[in-house]
VMD Tcl script that builds the backbone (N, CA, C; Angstrom):
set m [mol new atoms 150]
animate dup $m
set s [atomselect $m all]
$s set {name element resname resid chain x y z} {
  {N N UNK 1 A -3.731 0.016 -17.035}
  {CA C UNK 1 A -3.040 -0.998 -16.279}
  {C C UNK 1 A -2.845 -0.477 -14.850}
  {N N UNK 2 A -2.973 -1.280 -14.080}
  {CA C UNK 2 A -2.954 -1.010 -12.491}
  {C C UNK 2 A -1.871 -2.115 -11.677}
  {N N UNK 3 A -1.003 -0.862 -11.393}
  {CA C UNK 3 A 0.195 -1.543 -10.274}
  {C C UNK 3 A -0.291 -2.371 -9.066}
  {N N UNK 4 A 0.552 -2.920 -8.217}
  {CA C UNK 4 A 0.540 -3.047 -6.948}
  {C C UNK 4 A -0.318 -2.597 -5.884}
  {N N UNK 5 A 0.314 -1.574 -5.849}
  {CA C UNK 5 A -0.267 -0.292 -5.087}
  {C C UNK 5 A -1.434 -0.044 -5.198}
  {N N UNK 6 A -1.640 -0.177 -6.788}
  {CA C UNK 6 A -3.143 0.587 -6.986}
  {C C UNK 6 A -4.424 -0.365 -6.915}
  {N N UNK 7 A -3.430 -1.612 -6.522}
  {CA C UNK 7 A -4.538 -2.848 -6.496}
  {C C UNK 7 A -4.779 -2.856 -4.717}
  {N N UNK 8 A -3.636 -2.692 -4.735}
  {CA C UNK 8 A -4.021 -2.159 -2.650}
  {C C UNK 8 A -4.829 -1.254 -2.137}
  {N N UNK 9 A -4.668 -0.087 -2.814}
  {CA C UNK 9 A -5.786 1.077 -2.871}
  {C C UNK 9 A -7.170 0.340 -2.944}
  {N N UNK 10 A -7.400 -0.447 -4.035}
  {CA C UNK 10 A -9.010 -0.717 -4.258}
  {C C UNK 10 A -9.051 -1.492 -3.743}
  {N N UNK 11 A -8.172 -2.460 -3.108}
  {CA C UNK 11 A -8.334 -3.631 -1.999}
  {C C UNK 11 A -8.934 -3.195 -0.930}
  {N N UNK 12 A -8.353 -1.996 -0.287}
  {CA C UNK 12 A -8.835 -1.388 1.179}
  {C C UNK 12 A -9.741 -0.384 0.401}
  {N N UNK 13 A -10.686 -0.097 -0.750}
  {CA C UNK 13 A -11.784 0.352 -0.972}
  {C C UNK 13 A -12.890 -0.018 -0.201}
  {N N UNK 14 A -12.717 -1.369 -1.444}
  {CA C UNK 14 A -13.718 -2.406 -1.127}
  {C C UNK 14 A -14.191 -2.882 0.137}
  {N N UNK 15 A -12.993 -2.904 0.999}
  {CA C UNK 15 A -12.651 -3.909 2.440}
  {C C UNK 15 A -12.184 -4.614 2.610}
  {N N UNK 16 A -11.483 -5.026 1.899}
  {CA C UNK 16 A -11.147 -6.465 1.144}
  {C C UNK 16 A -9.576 -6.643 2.603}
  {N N UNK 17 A -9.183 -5.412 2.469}
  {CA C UNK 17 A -8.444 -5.700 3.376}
  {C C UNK 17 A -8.200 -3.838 4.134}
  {N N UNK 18 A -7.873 -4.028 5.323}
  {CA C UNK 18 A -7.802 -3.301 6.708}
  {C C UNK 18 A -6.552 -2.028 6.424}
  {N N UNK 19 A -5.336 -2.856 5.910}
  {CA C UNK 19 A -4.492 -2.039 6.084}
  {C C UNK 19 A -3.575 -1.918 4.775}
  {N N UNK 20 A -3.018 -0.718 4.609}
  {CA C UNK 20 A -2.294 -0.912 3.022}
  {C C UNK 20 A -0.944 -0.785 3.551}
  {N N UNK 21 A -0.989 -0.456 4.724}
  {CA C UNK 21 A 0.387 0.022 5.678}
  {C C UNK 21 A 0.668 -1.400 5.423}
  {N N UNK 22 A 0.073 -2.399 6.044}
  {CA C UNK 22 A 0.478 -3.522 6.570}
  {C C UNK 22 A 1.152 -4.696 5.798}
  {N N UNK 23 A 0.238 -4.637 4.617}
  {CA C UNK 23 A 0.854 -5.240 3.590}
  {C C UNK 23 A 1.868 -4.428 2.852}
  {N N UNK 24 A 2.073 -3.380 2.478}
  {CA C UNK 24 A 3.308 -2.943 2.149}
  {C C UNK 24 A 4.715 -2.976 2.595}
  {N N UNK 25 A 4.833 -3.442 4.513}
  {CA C UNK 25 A 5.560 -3.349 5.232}
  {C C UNK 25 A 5.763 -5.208 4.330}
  {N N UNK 26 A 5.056 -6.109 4.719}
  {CA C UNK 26 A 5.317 -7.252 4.449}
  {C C UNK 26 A 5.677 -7.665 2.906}
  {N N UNK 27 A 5.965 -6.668 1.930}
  {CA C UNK 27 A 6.012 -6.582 0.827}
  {C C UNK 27 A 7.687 -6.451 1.088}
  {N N UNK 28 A 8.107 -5.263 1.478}
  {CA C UNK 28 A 9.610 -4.901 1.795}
  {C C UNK 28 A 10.017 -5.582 2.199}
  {N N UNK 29 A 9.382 -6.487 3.199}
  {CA C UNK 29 A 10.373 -7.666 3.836}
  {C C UNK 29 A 10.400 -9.015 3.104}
  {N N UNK 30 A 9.926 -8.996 2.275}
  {CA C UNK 30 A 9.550 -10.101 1.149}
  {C C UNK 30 A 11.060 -9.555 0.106}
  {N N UNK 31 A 11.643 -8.086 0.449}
  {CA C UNK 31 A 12.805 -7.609 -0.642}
  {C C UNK 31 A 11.700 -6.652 -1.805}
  {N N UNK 32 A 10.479 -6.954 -1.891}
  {CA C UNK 32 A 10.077 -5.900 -3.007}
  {C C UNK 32 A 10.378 -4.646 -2.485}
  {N N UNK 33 A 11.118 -3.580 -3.660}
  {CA C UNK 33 A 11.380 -2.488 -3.354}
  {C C UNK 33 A 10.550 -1.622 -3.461}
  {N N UNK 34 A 10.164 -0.537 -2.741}
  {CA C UNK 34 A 9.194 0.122 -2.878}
  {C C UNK 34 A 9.586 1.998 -2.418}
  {N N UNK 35 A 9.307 2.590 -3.425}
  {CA C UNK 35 A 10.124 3.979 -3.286}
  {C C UNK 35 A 9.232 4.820 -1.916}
  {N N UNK 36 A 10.190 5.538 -1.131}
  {CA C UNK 36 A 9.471 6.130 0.111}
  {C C UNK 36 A 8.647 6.747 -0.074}
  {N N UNK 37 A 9.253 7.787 -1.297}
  {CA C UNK 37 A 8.090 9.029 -1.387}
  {C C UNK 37 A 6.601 8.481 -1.784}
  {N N UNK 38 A 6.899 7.192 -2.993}
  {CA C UNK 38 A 6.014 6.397 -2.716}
  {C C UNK 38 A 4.988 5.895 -1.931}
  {N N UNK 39 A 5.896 4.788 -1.410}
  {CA C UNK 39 A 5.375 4.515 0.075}
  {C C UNK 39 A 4.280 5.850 0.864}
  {N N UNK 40 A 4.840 6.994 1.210}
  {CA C UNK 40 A 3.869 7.522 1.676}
  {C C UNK 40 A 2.885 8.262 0.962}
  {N N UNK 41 A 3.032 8.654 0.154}
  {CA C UNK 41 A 1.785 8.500 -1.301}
  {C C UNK 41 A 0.733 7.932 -0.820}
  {N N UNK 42 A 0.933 6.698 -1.283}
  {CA C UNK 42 A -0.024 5.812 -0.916}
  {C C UNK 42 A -1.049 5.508 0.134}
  {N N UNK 43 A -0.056 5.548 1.599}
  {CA C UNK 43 A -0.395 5.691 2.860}
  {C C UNK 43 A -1.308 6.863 3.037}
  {N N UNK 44 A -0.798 8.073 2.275}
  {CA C UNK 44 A -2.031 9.376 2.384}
  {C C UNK 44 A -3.066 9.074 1.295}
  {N N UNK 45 A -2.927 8.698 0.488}
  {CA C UNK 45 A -4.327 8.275 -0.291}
  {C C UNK 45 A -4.960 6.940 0.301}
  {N N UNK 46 A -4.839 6.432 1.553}
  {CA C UNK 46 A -5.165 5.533 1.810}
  {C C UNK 46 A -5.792 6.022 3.080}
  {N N UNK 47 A -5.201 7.305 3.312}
  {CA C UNK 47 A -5.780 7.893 4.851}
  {C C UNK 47 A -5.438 6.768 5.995}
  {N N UNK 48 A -3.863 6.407 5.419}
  {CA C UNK 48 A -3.269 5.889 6.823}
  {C C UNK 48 A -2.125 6.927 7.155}
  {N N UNK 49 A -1.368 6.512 8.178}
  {CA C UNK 49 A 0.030 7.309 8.381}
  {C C UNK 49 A 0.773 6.226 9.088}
  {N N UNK 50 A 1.975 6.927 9.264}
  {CA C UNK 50 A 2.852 5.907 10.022}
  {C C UNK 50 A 2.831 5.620 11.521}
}
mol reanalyze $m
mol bondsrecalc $m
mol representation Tube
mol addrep $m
């Protein structure tokens, strides 16, 4: 089974989309909570930063 996140990961694999930063930011402001250490997890397996 594959989270959120991990559907964002293969989203910006594919190309599908640009930024995982970007939509995650618009996720939080939507109220989904999303843990920091998390959050930047992701961002480094995504080879973004802040």
């Amino acid at each position: 089974m594959t989270g959120t996140l991990g559907i964002l990961l293969f989203a910006k694999h594919l190309g599908l989309i640009t930024s995982v930063q970007e939509v995650l930011e618009a996720l939080i402001t939507q109220g989904k909570p999303i843990n920091p250490r998390l959050y930047q997890e992701v961002l480094s397996t995504a080879q973004e930063s802040l």
